[in-house]
C-alpha positions as CSV (number, residue, x, y, z in Angstrom):
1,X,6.6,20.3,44.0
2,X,8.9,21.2,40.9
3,X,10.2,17.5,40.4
4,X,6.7,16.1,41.0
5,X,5.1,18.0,38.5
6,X,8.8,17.3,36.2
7,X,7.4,13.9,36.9
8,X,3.6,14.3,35.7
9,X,5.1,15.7,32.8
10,X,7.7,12.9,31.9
11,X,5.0,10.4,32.2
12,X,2.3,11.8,29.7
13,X,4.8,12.4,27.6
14,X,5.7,8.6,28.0
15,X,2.0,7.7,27.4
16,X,1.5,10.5,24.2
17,X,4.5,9.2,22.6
18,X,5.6,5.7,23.5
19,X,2.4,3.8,24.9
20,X,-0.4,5.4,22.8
21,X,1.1,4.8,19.7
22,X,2.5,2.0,20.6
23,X,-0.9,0.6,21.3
24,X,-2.5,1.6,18.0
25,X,0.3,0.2,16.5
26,X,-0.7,-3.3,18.3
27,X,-4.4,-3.0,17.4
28,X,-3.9,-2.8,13.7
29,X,-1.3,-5.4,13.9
30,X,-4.4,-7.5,15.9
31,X,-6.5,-6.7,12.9
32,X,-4.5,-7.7,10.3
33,X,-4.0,-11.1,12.5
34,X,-7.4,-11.5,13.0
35,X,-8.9,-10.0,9.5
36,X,-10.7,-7.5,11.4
37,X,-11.3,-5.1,8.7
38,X,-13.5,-2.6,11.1
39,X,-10.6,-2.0,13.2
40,X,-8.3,-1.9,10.8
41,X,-10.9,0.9,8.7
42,X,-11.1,3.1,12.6
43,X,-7.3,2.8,12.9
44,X,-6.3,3.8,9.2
45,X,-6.5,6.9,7.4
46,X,-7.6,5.4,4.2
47,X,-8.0,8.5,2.4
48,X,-4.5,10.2,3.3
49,X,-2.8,6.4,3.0
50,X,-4.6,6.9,-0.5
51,X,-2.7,10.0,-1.7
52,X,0.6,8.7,-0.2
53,X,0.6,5.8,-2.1
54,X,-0.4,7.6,-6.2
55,X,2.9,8.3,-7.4
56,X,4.3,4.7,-6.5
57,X,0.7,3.1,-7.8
58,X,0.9,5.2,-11.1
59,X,4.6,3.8,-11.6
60,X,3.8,0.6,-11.2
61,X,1.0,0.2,-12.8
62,X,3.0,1.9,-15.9
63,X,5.5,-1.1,-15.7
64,X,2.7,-3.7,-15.7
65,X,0.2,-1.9,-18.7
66,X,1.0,-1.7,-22.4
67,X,-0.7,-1.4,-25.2
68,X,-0.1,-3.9,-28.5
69,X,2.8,-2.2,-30.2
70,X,1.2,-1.3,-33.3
71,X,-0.6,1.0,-31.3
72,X,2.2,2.7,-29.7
73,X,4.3,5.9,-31.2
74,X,8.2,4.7,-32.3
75,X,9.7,7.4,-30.1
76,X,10.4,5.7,-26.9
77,X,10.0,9.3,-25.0
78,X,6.2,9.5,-26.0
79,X,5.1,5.4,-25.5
80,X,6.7,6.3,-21.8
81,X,4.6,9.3,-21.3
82,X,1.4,7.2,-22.6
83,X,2.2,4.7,-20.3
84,X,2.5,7.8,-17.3
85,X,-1.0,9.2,-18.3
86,X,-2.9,5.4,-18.9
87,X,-1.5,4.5,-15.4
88,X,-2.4,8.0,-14.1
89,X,-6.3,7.8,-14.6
90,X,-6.7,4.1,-13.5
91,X,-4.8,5.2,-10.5
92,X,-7.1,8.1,-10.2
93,X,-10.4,6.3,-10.7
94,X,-9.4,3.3,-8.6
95,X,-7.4,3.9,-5.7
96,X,-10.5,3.9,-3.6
97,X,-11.4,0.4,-4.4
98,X,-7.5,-1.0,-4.4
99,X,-6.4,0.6,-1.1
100,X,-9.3,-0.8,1.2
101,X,-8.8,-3.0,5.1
102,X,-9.6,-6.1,2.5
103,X,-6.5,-5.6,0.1
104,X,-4.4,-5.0,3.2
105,X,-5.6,-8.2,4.7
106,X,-5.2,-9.8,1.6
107,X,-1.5,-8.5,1.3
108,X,-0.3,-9.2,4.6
109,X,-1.6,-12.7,4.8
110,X,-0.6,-14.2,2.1
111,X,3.2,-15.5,1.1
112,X,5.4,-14.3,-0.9
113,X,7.3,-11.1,-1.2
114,X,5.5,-7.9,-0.8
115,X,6.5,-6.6,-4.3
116,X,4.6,-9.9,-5.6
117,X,1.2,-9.5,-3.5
118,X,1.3,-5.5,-4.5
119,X,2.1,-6.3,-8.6
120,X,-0.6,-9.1,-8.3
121,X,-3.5,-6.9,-7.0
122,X,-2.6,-4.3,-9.3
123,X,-2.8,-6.9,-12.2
124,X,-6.0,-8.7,-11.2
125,X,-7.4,-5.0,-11.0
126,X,-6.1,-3.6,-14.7
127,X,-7.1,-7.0,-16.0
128,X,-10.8,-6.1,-14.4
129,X,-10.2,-2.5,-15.8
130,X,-9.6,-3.8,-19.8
131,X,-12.7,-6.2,-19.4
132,X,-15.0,-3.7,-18.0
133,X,-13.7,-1.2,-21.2
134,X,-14.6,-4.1,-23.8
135,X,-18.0,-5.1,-22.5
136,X,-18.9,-1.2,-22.2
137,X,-18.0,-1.2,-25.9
138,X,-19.6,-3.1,-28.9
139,X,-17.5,-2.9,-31.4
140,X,-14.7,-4.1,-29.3
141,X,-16.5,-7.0,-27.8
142,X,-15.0,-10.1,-28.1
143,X,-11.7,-9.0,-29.6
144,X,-8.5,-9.0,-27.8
145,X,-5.7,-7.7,-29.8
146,X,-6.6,-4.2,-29.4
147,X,-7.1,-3.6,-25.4
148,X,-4.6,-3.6,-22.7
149,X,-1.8,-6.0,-22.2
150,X,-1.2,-7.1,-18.8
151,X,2.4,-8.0,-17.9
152,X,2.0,-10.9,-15.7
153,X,4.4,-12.3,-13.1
154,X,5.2,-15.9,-12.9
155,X,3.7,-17.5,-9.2
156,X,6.3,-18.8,-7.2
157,X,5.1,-21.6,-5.8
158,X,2.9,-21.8,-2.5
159,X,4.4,-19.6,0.5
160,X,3.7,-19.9,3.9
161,X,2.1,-16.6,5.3
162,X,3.8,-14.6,7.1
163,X,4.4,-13.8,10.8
164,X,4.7,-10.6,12.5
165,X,6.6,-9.4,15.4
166,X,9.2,-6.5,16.8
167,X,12.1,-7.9,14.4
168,X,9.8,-7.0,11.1
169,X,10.7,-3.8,12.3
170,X,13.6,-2.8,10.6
171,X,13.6,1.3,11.1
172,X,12.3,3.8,13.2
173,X,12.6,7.7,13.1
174,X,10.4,10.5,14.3
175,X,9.5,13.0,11.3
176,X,7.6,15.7,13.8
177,X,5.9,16.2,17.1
178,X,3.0,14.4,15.6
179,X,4.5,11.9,13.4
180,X,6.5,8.2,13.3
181,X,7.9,6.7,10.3
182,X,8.6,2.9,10.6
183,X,10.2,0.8,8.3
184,X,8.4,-2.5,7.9
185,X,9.2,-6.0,6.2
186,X,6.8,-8.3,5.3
187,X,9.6,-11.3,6.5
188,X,11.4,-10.7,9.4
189,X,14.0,-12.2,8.1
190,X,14.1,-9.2,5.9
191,X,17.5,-7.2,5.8
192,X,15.5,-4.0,4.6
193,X,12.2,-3.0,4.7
194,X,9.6,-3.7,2.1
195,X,7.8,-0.2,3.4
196,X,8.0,2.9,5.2
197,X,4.6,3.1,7.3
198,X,4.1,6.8,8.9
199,X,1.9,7.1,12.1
200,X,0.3,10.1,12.9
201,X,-1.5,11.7,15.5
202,X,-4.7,12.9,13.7
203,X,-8.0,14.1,14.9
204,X,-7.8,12.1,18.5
205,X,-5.8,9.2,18.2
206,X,-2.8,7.6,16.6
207,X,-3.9,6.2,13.0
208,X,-1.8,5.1,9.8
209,X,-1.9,7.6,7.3
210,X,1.1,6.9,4.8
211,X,2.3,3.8,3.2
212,X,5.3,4.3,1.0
213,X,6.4,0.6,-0.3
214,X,10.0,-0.1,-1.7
215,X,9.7,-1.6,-5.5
């Protein structure tokens, strides 16, 4: 009787922490294949992917937003903290409408490195950000010196899109009871991964909740 219920035991621990998440893990990737942003919106925590992803948002924005120099202080340690508190409230006021199933479709499917999908949403969006500013203000409509400056990345030439399988996977390491952190490349012929993705077992299933990408 002891080793049969021993047994019972090994099992749903097999199925609570190899097959179930293993299975979520397979439906988003199905999603993302099949641009099945309903799935992909049941499977993912958007709102705790959201906070998990601010600090490296806010940084990067920072690299990609300046302001015409004449507008900027001399000292070097207070044009960075501008920078830091401009990158801060777009991040703040946006990150609902950048982290969304679409993005992540978007991301995923198209070529390229992951750095260059990532820099080129957060561009499209500041660009968006600086128009929206101007047309909300008279005086400034219709002149350009004195909004933001978008750093821009040269294109690369046409990719194909990626494919996904078990050797994207480049790490795996259990943080608790309740929670996976996998490291993910967006090209599996990737030496290191792009991002750490955490699964977690919240409310009543195996969902995403943290993205932490590699700049």
């Amino acid at each position: 009787m002891k080793k049969l219920w021993a047994a019972i035991i090994i099992l749903l621990l097999l199925a609570f922490y190899v097959l179930w998440p293993s299975w979520s893990v397979y439906q988003i990737y199905s999603a993302v294949k099949t641009k099945d942003a309903e799935t992909l919106a049941r499977k993912i925590d958007f709102p705790a992917v959201r906070v998990s992803l601010r600090n490296a948002a806010v940084q990067k924005i920072a690299e990609l937003y300046d302001r015409p120099q004449s507008q900027l202080p001399s000292n070097p340690v207070l044009v960075a903290r501008i920078k830091q508190e401009a990158a801060s409230r777009i991040v703040d006021a946006s990150l609902e409408r950048l982290v969304t199933a679409d993005n992540l479709i978007r991301i995923t499917s198209e070529g390229g490195q992951l750095r260059e999908s990532v820099e080129r949403i957060l561009r499209d969006h500041i660009a968006g950000v600086g128009d929206s500013a101007r047309n909300a203000d008279p005086a400034t409509s219709g002149v350009g010196k004195g909004g933001p400056v978008v750093r821009t990345i040269a294109p690369e030439g046409e990719r194909p899109a990626p494919s996904y399988g078990l050797h994207n996977v480049k790490s795996f390491a259990m943080l608790s009871p309740l929670r996976f952190a996998i490291g993910v490349a967006k090209h599996a012929t990737a030496t290191e991964a792009d991002l750490t993705a955490e699964l977690s077992f919240t409310g009543t299933d195996w969902k995403l909740t943290a993205v932490k990408p590699r700049f």
